[in-house]
C-alpha positions, 0 to 999 in steps of 0.5 A: 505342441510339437512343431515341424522343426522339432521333428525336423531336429529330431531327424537331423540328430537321429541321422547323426547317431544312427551314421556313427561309425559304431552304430552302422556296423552293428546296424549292418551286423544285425541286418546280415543276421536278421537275413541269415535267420529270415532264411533258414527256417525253423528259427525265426526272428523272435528265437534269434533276439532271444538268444543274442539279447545276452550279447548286446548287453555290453553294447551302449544302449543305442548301439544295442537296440540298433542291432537288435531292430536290424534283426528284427526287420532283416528277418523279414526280408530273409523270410521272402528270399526262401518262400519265393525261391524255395517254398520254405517260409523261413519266418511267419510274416513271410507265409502268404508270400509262398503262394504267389512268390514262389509260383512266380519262381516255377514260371520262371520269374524268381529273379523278378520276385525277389526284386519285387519282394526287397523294393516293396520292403524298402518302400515300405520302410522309408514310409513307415521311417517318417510315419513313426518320425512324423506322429511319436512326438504327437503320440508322446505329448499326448500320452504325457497326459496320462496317470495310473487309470489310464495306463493299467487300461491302456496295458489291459486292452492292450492284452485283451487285443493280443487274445483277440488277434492270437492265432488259435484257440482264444481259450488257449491264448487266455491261458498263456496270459494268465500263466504270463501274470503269474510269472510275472508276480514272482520276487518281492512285493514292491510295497510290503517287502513280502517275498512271493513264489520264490520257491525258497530260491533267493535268486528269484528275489528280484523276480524271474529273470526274463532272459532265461524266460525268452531264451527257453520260451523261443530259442531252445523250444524252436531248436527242439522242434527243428531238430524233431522236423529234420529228423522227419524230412531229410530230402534236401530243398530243390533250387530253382534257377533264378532268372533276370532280377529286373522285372518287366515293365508290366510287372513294376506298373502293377506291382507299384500300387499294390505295394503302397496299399501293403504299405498303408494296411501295414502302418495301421495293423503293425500299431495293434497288440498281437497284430503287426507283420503276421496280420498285416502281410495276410490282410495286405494279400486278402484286399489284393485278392479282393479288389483284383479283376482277375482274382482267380489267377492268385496262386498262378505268379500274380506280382501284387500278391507278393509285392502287397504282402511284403511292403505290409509286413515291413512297414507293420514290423517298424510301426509295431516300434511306435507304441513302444516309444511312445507309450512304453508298452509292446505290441508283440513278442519282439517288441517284448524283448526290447522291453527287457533289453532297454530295462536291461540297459536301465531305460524306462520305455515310454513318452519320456524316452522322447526328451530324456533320450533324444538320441537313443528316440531318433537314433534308433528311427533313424537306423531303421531307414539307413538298415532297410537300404542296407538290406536293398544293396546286400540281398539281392547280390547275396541271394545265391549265398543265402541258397547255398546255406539251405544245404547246411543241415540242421543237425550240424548248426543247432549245436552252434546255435545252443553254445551260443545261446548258454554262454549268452545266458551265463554271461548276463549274471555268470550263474549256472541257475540262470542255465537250469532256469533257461533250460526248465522254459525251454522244456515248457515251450516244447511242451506249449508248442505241442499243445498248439498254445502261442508263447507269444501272448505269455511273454506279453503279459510277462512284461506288462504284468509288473507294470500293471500291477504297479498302476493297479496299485498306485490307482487304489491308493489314489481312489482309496480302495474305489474301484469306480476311478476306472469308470470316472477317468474318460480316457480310461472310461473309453478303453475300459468299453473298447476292451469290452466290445472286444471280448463280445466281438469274439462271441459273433459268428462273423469274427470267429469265422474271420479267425479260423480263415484269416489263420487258415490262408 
């Protein structure tokens, strides 16, 4: 079992790492990304990974992944600073923090908000930091315990949970899943040696690759659809004056708990598939409406309704690391892209991370806590920077944006069919995005796909072809009902309705 030391050392050891002069600038270097992409909408964190991946493939592992969840969590402070001042929600988790947040800015308390909005994020933080610090050895150690039953169920529920937290249509969300397993078939078969849906390209051997995948899924579908959005709206966005950045008395005494509440709500939401910081900043919003005296006056400038979402879309964004680390299995698209950069990188995702790794395990942990002060000391000086940059028009940085993105794309393998590739699911996301279907729940099962295949596999030949192994093993027995009460709670009234407003709101 795991003892207080342990965690104790792992903290000391993951401080050491993540306060390496290397590693802090490239933590400060993601964060100042992550803010930038937060605030200019229409590209938000999962497009940006994306379209760096390629870059930090020369990094060491550590240093690399550091950056990378530094986007990631700077993302979500970014979102906030353009929905409370703006009404333009730079990234998804950040949209419920519009309708109080900027309310807050029309009644002059914009300065207010954003303090508000970056302390609760810290908070938030911190907490989910010795959150993952204090139950990923636990969660480890038990996971160690696991065989090929256990883990292609777990993998399976894990995607059935993501179609049953997909926004829209559940049909739609299938669909994605499926043409995700099927990508996810392509290149030789592990066992037999066979080539499958090559299409007689001997570059697709090894599979297809899953950089030209996310770049085109996220960051070329994204830019296609921003660029056809400013096309439509050319009136530039209205800059509220901000007032005093220090909240009042009675501000800070109503928002304090609320925020521990997102806190809590986010740690929980952020550990299911699909859930993380979308879920969370809503669900964080809707208990706040629920449990006020006053919940009429939400949407006039009500500091719960921002202090509670952001606390909860921050700590949903670091706990949706923990079944990553421990388990070796995503929980949303970003964490897919992590996958695909620790595999990069030759790092299996999963329990032995934790005493294979100590240092890239606790290192990246500990990043989390010194990147979310960081973020603390460079937004709240740096929100009139990141207003100017909403003047910039679209037009004039997406081509930055696409020369970044192929040189990237080259520069993994140095072949043009890596550039076709990424070019052909660019089209696709376009195409996806019109048909109102989530790439999300696609990269998911693209990821996961090989994986579950190979525990399916080693479960067959272990049960000599008995499919009932599944049904005999009690931790896959348990997951096996979990998924199935799943897929019934989606024909009750009750849940569908809680769908539609849930994405509603």
């Amino acid at each position: 079992m795991i003892g207080h030391m342990d965690i104790l050392n792992g903290i000391v050891l993951g401080l050491q790492v993540a306060s390496d002069p290397t590693n802090i600038l490239f933590c400060l270097v993601g964060c100042l990304v992550g803010t930038l992409v937060g605030v200019l909408p229409g590209l938000g964190p999962t497009a940006t990974i994306a379209i760096l991946l390629p870059l930090t493939f020369g990094l060491p592992p550590v240093t690399g992944l550091i950056t990378l969840a530094g986007i990631y969590y700077g993302a979500q402070y970014g979102g906030s600073t353009t929905s409370i001042l703006l009404r333009l929600p730079g990234e998804a988790s950040s949209v419920v923090t519009v309708i109080d947040g900027h309310a807050m800015t029309r009644n002059g308390r914009g300065g207010a908000a954003l303090t508000i909005a970056a302390l609760a994020s810290f908070l938030a933080g911190t907490i989910g930091t010795f959150f993952m610090a204090a139950f990923a050895p636990v969660l480890a150690v038990a996971v160690l315990k696991f065989g090929a039953p256990e883990y292609f169920m777990l993998m399976f529920l894990g995607l059935i949970t993501s179609v049953v937290l997909a926004q829209g249509s559940v049909l739609r969300a299938l669909a994605m899943i499926m043409l995700g397993l099927l990508l996810g078939l392509a290149g030789t078969d592990v066992n037999s040696g066979q080539y499958r849906f090559d299409f007689g390209f001997y570059e697709l051997l090894n599979g297809v690759p899953f950089v030209p995948v996310v770049v085109g899924l996220f960051g070329i579908a994204d830019i296609l659809v921003a660029l056809e959005r400013a096309v439509k709206d050319e009136a530039p966005p209205v800059v509220h004056r901000i007032s005093s950045l220090w909240p009042t008395k009675e501000e800070a005494r109503r928002a304090t708990p609320a925020a521990f509440r997102g806190t809590v709500i986010g740690l929980v939401l952020g550990l299911l598939p699909g859930g993380g910081a979308l879920l969370s900043s809503f669900m964080a919003y809707t208990v706040e409406k629920r449990f006020s005296k006053t919940p009429e006056k939400f949407g006039t400038g009500m500091v719960e309704g921002v202090a509670a979402p952001e606390a909860a879309n921050n700590s949903g964004a670091q706990t949706a690391f923990l079944p990553l680390l421990t388990l070796g299995i995503p929980s949303n698209a970003i964490m897919a892209l992590m996958v695909g950069a620790m595999m990069v990188h030759g790092i299996v995702p999963g329990p032995r991370i934790m005493t294979n790794q100590p240092d890239l395990f606790w290192g990246l942990i500990a990043s989390m806590w010194i990147g979310n002060l960081m973020l603390l000391v460079i937004n709240l000086p740096l929100v009139g920077i990141w207003v100017q940059l909403l003047k910039i028009r679209y037009q004039f940085l997406f081509p930055t944006i696409l020369v970044v993105s192929i040189i990237g794309i080259y520069g993994v393998e140095f072949t043009t069919f890596d550039v076709y590739l990424t070019a052909i699911f660019g089209l696709l996301g376009y195409f996806l995005h019109k048909c109102r279907c989530e790439p999300a729940p696609l990269i998911l099962a693209f990821v996961l796909g090989p994986m579950m295949e190979e525990y399916f596999r080693r479960s067959m030949l272990v049960a000599r072809g008995d499919m009932s192994i599944f049904i005999t093993h009690p931790i896959s027995l348990a997951m096996l009902v979990v998924t199935i009460g799943l897929l019934l709670s989606l024909l009750f009234p009750f849940i569908q309705s809680f769908r539609q407003k849930a994405f509603a709101e």
